[in-house]
N, CA, C and O atoms as CSV, one atom per row, in Angstrom:
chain,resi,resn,atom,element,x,y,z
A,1,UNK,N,N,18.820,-28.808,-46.914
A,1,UNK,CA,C,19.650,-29.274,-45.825
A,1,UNK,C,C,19.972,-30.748,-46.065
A,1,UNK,O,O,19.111,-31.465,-46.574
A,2,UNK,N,N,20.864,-31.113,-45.812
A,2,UNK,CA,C,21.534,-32.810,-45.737
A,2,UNK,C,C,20.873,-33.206,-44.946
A,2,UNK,O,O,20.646,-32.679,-43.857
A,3,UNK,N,N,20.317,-34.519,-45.493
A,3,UNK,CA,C,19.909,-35.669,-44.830
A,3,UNK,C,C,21.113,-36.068,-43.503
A,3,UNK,O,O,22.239,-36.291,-43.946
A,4,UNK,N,N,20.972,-36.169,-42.017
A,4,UNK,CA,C,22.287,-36.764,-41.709
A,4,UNK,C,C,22.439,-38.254,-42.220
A,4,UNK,O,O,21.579,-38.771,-42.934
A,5,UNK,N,N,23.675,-38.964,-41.780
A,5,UNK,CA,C,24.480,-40.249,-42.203
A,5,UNK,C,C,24.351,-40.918,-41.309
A,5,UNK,O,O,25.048,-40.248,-40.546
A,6,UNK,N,N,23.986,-41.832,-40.641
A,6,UNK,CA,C,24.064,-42.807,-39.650
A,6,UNK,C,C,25.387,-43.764,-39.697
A,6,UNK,O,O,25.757,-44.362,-38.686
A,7,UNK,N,N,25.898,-43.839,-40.630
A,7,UNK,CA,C,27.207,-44.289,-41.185
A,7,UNK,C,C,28.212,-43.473,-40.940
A,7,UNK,O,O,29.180,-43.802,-40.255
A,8,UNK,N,N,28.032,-42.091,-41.599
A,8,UNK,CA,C,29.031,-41.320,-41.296
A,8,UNK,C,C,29.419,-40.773,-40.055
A,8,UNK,O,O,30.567,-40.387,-39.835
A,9,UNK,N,N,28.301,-40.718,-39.066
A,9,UNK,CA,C,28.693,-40.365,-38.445
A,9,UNK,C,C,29.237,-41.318,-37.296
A,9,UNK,O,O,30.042,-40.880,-36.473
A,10,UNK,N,N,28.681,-42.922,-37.247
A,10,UNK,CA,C,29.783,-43.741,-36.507
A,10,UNK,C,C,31.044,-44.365,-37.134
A,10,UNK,O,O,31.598,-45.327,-36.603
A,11,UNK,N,N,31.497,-43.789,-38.297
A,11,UNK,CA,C,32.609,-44.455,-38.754
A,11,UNK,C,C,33.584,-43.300,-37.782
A,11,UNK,O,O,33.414,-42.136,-37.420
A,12,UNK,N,N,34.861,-44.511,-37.569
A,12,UNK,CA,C,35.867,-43.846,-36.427
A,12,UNK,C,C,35.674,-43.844,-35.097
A,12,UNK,O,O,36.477,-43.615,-34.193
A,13,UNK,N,N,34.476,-44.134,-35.062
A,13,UNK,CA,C,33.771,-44.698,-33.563
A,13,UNK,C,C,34.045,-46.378,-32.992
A,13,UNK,O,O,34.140,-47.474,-33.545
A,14,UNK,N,N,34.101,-45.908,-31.685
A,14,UNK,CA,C,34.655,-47.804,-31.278
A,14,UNK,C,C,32.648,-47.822,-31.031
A,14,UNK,O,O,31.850,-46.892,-31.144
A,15,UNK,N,N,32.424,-49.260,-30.679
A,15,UNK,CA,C,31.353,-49.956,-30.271
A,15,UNK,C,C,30.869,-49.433,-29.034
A,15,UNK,O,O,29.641,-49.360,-28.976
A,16,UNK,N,N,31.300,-49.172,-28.349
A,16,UNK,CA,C,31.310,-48.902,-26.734
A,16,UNK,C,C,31.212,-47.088,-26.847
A,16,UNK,O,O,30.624,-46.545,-25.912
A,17,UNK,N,N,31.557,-46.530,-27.534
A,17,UNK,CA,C,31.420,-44.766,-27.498
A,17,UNK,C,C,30.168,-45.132,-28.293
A,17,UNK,O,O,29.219,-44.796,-27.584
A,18,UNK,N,N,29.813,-45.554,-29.201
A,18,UNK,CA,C,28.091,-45.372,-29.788
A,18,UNK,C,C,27.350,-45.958,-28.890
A,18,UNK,O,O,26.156,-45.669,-28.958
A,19,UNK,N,N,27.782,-46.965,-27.756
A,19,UNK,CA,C,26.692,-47.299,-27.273
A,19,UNK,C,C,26.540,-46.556,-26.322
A,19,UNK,O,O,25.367,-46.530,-25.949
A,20,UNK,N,N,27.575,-45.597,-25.451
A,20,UNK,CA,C,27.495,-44.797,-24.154
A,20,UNK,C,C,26.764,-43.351,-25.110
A,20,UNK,O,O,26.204,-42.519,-24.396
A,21,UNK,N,N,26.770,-43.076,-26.614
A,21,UNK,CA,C,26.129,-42.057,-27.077
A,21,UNK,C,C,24.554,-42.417,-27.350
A,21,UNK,O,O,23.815,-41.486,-27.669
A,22,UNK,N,N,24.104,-43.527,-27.254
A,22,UNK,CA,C,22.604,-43.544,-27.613
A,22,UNK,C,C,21.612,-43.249,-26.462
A,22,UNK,O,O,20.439,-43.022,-26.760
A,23,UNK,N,N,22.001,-43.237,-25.180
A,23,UNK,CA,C,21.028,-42.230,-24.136
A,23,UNK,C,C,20.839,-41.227,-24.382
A,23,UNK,O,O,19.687,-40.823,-24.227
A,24,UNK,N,N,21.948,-40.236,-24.932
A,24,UNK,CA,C,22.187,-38.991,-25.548
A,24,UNK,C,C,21.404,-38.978,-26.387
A,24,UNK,O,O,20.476,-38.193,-26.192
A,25,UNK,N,N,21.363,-39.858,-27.795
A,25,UNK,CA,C,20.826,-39.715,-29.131
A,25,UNK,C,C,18.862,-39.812,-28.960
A,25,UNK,O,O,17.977,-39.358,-29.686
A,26,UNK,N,N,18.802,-40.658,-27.595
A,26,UNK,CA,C,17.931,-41.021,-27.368
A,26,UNK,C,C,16.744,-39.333,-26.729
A,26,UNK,O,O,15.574,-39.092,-27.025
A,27,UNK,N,N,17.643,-38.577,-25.890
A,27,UNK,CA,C,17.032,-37.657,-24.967
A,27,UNK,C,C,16.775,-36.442,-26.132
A,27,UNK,O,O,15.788,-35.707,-26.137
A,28,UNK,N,N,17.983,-36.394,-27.201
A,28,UNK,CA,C,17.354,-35.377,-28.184
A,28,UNK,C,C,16.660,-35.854,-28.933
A,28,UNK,O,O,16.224,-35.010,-29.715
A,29,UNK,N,N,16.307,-36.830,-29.114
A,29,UNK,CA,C,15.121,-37.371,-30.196
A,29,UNK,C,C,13.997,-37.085,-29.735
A,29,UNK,O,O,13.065,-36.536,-30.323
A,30,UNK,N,N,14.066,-37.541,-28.403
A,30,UNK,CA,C,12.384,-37.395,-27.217
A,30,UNK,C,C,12.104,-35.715,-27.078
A,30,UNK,O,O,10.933,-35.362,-27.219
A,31,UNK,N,N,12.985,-34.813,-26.845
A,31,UNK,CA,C,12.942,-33.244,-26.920
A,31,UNK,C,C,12.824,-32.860,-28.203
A,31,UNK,O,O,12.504,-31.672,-28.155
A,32,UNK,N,N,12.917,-33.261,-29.504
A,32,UNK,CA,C,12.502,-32.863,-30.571
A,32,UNK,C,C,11.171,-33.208,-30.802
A,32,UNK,O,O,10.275,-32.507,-31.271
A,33,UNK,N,N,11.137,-34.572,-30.354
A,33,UNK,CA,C,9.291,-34.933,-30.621
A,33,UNK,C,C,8.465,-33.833,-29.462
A,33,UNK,O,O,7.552,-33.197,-29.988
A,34,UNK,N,N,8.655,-33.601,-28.217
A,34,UNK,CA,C,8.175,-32.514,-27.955
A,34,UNK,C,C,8.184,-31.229,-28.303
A,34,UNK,O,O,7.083,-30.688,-28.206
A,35,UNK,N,N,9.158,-30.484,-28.719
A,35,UNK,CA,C,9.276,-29.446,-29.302
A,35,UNK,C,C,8.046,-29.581,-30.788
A,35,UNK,O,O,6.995,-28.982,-31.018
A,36,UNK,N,N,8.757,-30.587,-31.510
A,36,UNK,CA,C,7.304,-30.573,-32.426
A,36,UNK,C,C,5.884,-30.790,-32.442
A,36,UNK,O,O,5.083,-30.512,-33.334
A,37,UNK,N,N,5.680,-31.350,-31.279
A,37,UNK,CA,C,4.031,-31.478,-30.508
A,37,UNK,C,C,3.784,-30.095,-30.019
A,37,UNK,O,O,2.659,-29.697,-30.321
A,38,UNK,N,N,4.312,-29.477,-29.532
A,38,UNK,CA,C,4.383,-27.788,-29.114
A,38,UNK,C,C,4.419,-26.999,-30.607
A,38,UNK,O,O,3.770,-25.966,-30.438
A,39,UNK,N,N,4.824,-27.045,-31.762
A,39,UNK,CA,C,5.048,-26.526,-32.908
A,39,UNK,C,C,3.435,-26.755,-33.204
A,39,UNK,O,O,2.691,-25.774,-33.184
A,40,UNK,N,N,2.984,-27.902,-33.442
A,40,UNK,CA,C,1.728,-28.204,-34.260
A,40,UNK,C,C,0.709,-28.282,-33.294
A,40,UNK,O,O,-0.359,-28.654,-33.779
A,41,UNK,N,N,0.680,-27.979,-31.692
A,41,UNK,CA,C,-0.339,-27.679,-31.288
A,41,UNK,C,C,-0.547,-25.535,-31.530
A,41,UNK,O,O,-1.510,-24.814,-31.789
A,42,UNK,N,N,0.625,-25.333,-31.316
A,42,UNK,CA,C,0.527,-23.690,-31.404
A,42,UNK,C,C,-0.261,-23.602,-32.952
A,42,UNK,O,O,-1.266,-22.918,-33.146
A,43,UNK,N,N,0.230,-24.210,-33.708
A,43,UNK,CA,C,-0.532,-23.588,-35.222
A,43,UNK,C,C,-1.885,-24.074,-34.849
A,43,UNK,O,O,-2.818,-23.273,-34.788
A,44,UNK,N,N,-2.101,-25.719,-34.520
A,44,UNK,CA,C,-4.042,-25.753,-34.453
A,44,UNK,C,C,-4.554,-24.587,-33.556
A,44,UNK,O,O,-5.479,-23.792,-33.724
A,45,UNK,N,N,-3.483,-24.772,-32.361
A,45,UNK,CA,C,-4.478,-23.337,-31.735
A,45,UNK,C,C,-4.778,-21.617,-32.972
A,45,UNK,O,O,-5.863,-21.151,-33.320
A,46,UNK,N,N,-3.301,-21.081,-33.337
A,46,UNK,CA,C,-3.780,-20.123,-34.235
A,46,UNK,C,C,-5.004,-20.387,-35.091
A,46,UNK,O,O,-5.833,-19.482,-35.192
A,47,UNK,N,N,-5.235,-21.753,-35.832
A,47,UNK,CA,C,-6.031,-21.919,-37.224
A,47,UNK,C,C,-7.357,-21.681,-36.038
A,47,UNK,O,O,-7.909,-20.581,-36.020
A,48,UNK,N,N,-7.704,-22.520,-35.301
A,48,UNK,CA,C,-9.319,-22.579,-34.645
A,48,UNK,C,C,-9.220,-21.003,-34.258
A,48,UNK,O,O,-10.377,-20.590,-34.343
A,49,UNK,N,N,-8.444,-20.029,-33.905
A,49,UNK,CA,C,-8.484,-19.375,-33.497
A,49,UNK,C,C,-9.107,-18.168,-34.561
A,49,UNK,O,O,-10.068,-17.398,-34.594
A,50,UNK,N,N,-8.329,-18.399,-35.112
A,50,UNK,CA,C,-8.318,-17.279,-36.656
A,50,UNK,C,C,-9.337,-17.501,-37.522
A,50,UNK,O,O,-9.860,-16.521,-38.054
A,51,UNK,N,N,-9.822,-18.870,-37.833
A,51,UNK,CA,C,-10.911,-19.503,-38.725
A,51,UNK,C,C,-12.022,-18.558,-38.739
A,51,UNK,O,O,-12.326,-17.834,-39.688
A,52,UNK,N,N,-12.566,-18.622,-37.672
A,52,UNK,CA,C,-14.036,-17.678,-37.678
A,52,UNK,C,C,-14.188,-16.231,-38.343
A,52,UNK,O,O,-15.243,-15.759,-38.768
A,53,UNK,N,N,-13.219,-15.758,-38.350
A,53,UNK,CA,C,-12.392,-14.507,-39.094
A,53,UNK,C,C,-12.488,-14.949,-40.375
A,53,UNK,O,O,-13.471,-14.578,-41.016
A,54,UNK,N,N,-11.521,-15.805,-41.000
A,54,UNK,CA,C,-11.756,-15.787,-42.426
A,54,UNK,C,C,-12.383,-16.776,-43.357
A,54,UNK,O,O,-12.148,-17.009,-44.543
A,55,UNK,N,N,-13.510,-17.461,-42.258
A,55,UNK,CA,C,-14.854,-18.095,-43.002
A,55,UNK,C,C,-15.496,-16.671,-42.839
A,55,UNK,O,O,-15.507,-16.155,-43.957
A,56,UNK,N,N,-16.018,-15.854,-41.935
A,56,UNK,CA,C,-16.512,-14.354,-42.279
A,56,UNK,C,C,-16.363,-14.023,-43.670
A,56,UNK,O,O,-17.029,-14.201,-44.689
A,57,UNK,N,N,-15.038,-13.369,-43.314
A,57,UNK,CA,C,-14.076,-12.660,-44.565
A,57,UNK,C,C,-14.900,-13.723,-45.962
A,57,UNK,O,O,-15.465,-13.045,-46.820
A,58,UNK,N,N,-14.930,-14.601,-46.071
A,58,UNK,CA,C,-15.209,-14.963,-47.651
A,58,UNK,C,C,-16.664,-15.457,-47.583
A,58,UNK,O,O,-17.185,-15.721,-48.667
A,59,UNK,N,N,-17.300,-15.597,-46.614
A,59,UNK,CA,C,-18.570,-15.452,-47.134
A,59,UNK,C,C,-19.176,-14.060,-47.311
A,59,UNK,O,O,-20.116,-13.882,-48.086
A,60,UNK,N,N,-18.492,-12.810,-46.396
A,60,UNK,CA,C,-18.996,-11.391,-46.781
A,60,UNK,C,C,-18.313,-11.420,-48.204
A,60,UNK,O,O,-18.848,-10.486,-48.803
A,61,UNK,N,N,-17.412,-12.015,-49.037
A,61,UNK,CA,C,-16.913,-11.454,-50.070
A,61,UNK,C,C,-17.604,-12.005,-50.891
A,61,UNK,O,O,-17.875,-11.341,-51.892
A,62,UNK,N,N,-18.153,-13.427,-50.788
A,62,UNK,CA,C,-19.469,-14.073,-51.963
A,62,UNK,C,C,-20.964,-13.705,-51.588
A,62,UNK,O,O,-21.863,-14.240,-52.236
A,63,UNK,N,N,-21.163,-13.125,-50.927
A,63,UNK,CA,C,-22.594,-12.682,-50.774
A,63,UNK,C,C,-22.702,-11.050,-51.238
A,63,UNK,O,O,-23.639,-10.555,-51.864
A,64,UNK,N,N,-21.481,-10.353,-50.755
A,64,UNK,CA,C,-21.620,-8.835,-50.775
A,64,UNK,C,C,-21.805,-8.188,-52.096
A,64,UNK,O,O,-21.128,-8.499,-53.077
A,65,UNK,N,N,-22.752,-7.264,-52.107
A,65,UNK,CA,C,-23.137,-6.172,-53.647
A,65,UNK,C,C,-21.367,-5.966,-54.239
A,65,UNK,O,O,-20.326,-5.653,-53.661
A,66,UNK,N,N,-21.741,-6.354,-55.777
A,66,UNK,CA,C,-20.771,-5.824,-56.300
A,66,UNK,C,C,-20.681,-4.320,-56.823
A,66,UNK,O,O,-21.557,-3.868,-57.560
A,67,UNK,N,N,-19.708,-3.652,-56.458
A,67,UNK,CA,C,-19.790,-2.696,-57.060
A,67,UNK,C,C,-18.332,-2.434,-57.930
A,67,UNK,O,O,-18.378,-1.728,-58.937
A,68,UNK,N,N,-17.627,-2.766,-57.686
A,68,UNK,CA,C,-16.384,-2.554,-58.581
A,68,UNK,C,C,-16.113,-3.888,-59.013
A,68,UNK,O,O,-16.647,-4.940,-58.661
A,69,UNK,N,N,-14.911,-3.604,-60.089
A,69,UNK,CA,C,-14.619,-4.992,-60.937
A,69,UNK,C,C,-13.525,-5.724,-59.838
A,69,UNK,O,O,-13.521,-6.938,-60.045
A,70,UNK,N,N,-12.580,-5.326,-58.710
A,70,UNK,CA,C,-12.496,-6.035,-57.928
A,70,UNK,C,C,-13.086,-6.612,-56.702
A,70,UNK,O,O,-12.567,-7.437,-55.950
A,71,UNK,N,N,-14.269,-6.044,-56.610
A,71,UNK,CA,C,-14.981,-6.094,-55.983
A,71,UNK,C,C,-15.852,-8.210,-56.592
A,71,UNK,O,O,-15.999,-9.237,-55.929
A,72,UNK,N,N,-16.117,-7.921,-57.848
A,72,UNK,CA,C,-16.683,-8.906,-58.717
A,72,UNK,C,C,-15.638,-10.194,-58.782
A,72,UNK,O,O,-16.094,-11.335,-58.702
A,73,UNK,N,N,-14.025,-9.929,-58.951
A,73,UNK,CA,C,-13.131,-10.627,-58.931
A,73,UNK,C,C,-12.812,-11.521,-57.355
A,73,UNK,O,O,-12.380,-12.669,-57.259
A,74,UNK,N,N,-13.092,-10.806,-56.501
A,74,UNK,CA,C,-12.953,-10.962,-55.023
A,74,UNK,C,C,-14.595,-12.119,-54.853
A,74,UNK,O,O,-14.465,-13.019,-54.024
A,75,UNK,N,N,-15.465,-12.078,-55.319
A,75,UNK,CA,C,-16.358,-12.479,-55.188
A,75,UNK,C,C,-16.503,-14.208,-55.850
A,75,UNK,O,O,-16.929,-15.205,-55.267
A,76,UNK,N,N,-15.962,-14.068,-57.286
A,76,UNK,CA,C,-15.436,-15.362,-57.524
A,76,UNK,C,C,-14.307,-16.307,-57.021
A,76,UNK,O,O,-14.288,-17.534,-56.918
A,77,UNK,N,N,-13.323,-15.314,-56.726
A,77,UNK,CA,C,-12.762,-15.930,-55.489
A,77,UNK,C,C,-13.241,-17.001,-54.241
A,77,UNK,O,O,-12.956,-18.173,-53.994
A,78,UNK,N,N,-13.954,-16.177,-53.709
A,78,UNK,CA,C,-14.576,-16.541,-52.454
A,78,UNK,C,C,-15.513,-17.561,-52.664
A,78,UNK,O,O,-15.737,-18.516,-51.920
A,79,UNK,N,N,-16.101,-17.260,-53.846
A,79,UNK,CA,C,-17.392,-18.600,-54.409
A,79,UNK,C,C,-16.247,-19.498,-55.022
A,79,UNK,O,O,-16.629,-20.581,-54.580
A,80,UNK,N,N,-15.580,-19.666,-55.440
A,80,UNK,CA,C,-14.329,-21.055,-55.768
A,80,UNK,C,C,-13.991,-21.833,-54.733
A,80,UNK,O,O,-13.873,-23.058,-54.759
A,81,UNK,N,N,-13.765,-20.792,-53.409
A,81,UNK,CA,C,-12.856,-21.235,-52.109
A,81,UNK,C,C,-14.051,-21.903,-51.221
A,81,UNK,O,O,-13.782,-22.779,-50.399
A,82,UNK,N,N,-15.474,-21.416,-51.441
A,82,UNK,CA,C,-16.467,-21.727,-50.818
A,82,UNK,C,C,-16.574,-23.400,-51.272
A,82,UNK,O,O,-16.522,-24.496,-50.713
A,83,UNK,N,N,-16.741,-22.901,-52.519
A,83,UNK,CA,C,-16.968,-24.586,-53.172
A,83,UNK,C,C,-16.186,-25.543,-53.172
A,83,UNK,O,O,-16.692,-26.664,-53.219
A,84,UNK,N,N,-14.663,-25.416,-53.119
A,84,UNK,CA,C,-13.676,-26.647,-52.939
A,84,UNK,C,C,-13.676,-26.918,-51.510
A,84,UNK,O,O,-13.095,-27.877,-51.001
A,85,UNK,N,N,-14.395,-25.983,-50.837
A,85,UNK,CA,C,-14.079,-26.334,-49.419
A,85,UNK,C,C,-15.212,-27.335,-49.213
A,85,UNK,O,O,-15.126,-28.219,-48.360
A,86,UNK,N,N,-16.243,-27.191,-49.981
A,86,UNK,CA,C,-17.422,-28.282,-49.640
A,86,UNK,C,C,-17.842,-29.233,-50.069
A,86,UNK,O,O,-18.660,-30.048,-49.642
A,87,UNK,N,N,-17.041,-29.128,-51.327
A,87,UNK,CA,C,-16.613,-30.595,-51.914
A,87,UNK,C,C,-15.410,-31.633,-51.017
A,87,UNK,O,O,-15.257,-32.851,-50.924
A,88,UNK,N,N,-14.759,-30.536,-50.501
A,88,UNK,CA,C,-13.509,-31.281,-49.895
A,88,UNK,C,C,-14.314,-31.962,-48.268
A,88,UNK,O,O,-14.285,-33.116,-47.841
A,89,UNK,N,N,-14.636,-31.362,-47.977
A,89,UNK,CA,C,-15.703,-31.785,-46.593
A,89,UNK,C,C,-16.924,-32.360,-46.955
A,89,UNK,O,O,-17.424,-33.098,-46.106
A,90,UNK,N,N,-17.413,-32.235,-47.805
A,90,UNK,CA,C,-17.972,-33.171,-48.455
A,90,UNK,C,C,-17.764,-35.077,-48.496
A,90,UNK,O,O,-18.268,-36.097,-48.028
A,91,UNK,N,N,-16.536,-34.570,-49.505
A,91,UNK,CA,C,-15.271,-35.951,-49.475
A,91,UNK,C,C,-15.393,-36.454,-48.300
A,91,UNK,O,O,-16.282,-37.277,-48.084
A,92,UNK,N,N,-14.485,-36.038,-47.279
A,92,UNK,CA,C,-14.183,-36.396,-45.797
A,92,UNK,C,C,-15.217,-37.031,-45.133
A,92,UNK,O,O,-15.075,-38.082,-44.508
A,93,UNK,N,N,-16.698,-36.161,-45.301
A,93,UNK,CA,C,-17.954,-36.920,-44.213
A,93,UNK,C,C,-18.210,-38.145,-45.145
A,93,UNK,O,O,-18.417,-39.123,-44.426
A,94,UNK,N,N,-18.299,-38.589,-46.954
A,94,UNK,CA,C,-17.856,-39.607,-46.995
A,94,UNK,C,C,-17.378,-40.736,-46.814
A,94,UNK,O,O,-17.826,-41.882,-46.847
A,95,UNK,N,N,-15.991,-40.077,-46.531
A,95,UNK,CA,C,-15.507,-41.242,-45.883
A,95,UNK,C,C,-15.309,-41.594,-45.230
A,95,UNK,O,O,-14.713,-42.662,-45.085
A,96,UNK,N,N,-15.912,-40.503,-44.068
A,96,UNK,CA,C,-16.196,-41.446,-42.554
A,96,UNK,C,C,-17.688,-42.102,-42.706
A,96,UNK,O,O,-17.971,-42.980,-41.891
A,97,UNK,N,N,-18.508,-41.799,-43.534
A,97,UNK,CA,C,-19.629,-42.697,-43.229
A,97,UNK,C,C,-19.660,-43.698,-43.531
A,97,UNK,O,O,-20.327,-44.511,-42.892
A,98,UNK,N,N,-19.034,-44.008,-44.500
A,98,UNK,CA,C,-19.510,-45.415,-45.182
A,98,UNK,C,C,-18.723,-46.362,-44.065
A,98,UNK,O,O,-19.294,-47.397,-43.720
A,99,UNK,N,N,-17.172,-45.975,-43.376
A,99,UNK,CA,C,-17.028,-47.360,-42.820
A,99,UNK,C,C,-17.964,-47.099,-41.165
A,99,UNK,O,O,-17.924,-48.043,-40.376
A,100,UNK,N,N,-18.670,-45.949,-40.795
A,100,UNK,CA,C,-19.610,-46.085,-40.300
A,100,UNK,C,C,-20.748,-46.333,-40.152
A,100,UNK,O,O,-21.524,-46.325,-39.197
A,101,UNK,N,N,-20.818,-46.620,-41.458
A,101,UNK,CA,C,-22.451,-47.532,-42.041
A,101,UNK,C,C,-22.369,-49.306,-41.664
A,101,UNK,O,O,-23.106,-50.207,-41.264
A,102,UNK,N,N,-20.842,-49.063,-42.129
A,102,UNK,CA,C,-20.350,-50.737,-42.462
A,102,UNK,C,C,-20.581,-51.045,-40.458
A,102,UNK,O,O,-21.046,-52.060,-39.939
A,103,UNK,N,N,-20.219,-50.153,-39.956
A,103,UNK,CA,C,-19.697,-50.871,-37.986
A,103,UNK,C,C,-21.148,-50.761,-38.262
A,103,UNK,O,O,-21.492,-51.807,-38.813
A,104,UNK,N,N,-22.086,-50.005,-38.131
A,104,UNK,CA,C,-23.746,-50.047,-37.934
A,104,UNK,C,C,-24.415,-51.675,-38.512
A,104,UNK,O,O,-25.235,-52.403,-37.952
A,105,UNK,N,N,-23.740,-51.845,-39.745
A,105,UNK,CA,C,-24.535,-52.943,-39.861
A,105,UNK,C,C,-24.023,-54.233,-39.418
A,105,UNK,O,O,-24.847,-55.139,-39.288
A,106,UNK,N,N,-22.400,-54.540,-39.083
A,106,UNK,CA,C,-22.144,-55.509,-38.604
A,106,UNK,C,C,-22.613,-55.552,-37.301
A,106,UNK,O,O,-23.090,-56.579,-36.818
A,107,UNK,N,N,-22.500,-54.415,-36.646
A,107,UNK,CA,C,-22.921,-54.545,-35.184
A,107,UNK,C,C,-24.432,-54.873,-34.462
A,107,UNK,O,O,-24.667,-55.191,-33.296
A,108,UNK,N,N,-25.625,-54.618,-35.929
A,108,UNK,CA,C,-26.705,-54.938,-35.892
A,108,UNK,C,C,-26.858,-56.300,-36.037
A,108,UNK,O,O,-27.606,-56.879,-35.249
A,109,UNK,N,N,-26.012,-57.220,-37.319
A,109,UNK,CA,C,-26.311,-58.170,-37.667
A,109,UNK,C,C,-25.444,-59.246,-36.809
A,109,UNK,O,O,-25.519,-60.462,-36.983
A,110,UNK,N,N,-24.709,-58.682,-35.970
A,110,UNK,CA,C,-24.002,-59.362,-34.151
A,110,UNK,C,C,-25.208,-59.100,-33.548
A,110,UNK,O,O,-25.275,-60.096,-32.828
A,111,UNK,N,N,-26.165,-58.504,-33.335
A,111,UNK,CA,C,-26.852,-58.246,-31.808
A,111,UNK,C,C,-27.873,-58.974,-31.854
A,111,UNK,O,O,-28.632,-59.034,-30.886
Protein backbone atom coordinates (compact mmCIF):
# COMPACT_ATOMS: atom_id res chain seq x y z
CA UNK A 1 0.00 0.00 0.00
CA UNK A 2 1.29 3.75 -0.57
CA UNK A 3 2.65 5.57 1.97
CA UNK A 4 0.09 8.74 1.91
CA UNK A 5 1.71 12.38 0.78
CA UNK A 6 1.26 15.15 3.09
CA UNK A 7 2.29 17.29 0.12
CA UNK A 8 0.18 15.77 -2.20
CA UNK A 9 -2.45 15.90 -0.72
CA UNK A 10 -2.45 19.82 0.26
CA UNK A 11 -1.19 20.93 -3.01
CA UNK A 12 -4.34 22.88 -4.65
CA UNK A 13 -5.44 23.59 -1.24
CA UNK A 14 -5.79 27.32 0.02
CA UNK A 15 -4.37 27.81 3.80
CA UNK A 16 -7.68 28.25 5.37
CA UNK A 17 -9.39 24.74 3.80
CA UNK A 18 -6.25 22.76 5.51
CA UNK A 19 -6.71 24.54 8.45
CA UNK A 20 -10.75 24.09 8.73
CA UNK A 21 -9.56 20.18 7.64
CA UNK A 22 -7.24 19.46 10.64
CA UNK A 23 -10.17 18.93 13.36
CA UNK A 24 -11.21 16.40 10.84
CA UNK A 25 -7.61 15.00 10.31
CA UNK A 26 -7.36 15.28 13.93
CA UNK A 27 -10.79 13.06 15.01
CA UNK A 28 -9.64 10.22 12.50
CA UNK A 29 -6.30 9.98 13.82
CA UNK A 30 -7.75 9.77 17.59
CA UNK A 31 -10.43 6.85 16.20
CA UNK A 32 -7.66 5.00 14.59
CA UNK A 33 -5.49 5.07 17.74
CA UNK A 34 -8.55 3.59 19.38
CA UNK A 35 -9.52 1.19 16.99
CA UNK A 36 -5.87 -0.02 17.30
CA UNK A 37 -5.85 -0.18 21.19
CA UNK A 38 -9.06 -2.43 20.65
CA UNK A 39 -7.01 -4.50 17.84
CA UNK A 40 -4.01 -5.27 20.30
CA UNK A 41 -5.97 -5.60 23.38
CA UNK A 42 -8.33 -8.39 21.56
CA UNK A 43 -5.10 -10.39 20.45
CA UNK A 44 -3.42 -10.08 24.28
CA UNK A 45 -6.72 -11.21 25.40
CA UNK A 46 -6.76 -14.35 22.70
CA UNK A 47 -2.75 -15.11 23.49
CA UNK A 48 -3.37 -15.23 27.67
CA UNK A 49 -6.28 -16.95 26.74
CA UNK A 50 -5.03 -19.69 24.43
CA UNK A 51 -1.40 -19.94 26.08
CA UNK A 52 -2.24 -22.52 28.70
CA UNK A 53 -3.39 -24.76 25.79
CA UNK A 54 -0.30 -24.66 23.91
CA UNK A 55 2.37 -24.54 26.75
CA UNK A 56 0.27 -28.05 27.50
CA UNK A 57 0.37 -29.05 23.89
CA UNK A 58 4.38 -28.91 23.84
CA UNK A 59 5.29 -29.96 26.99
CA UNK A 60 2.92 -33.26 26.45
CA UNK A 61 4.86 -33.41 23.08
CA UNK A 62 8.56 -33.26 24.89
CA UNK A 63 7.84 -35.44 27.69
CA UNK A 64 5.43 -38.03 25.88
CA UNK A 65 6.67 -41.93 24.96
CA UNK A 66 7.81 -42.04 21.57
CA UNK A 67 6.38 -44.32 19.56
CA UNK A 68 6.43 -43.35 15.96
CA UNK A 69 9.05 -41.42 13.95
CA UNK A 70 6.62 -38.46 14.03
CA UNK A 71 5.91 -38.90 17.07
CA UNK A 72 10.11 -38.50 17.80
CA UNK A 73 10.12 -35.49 15.24
CA UNK A 74 7.21 -33.70 17.18
CA UNK A 75 9.22 -34.21 20.28
CA UNK A 76 12.33 -32.33 19.08
CA UNK A 77 10.24 -29.84 18.08
CA UNK A 78 8.78 -29.11 21.28
CA UNK A 79 12.30 -29.56 23.12
CA UNK A 80 13.75 -26.63 20.57
CA UNK A 81 10.55 -24.43 21.28
CA UNK A 82 10.94 -25.31 25.02
CA UNK A 83 14.49 -24.15 24.98
CA UNK A 84 14.41 -20.83 22.94
CA UNK A 85 11.64 -19.98 24.99
CA UNK A 86 13.91 -20.13 28.13
CA UNK A 87 16.69 -18.74 26.91
CA UNK A 88 14.54 -15.95 25.58
CA UNK A 89 12.93 -15.40 29.19
CA UNK A 90 15.84 -16.08 30.46
CA UNK A 91 17.32 -12.94 28.46
CA UNK A 92 14.37 -10.71 29.57
CA UNK A 93 14.60 -11.54 33.60
CA UNK A 94 18.20 -10.38 32.80
CA UNK A 95 17.51 -7.53 31.88
CA UNK A 96 15.24 -6.48 34.20
CA UNK A 97 17.52 -7.40 36.99
CA UNK A 98 20.49 -5.90 36.60
CA UNK A 99 18.95 -2.29 36.29
CA UNK A 100 17.10 -3.62 39.36
CA UNK A 101 20.12 -4.49 41.17
CA UNK A 102 21.56 -1.08 40.08
CA UNK A 103 17.95 0.99 41.87
CA UNK A 104 18.71 -1.61 44.99
CA UNK A 105 22.04 -0.40 45.41
CA UNK A 106 21.73 3.26 44.77
CA UNK A 107 18.79 3.38 46.90
CA UNK A 108 20.73 1.60 49.74
CA UNK A 109 23.75 3.70 49.36
CA UNK A 110 20.96 7.06 49.58
CA UNK A 111 19.41 5.65 52.82
Amino acid sequence: MKKPSWDAWATGKSAGMILLMLPVLAVVAFVAQILEALYYAAVCVFYVITSPYWITRTVWRALRPVRTAEHAARRTEAREAISSTVKGCGCVLAGLAIPAAIIVVVALANY
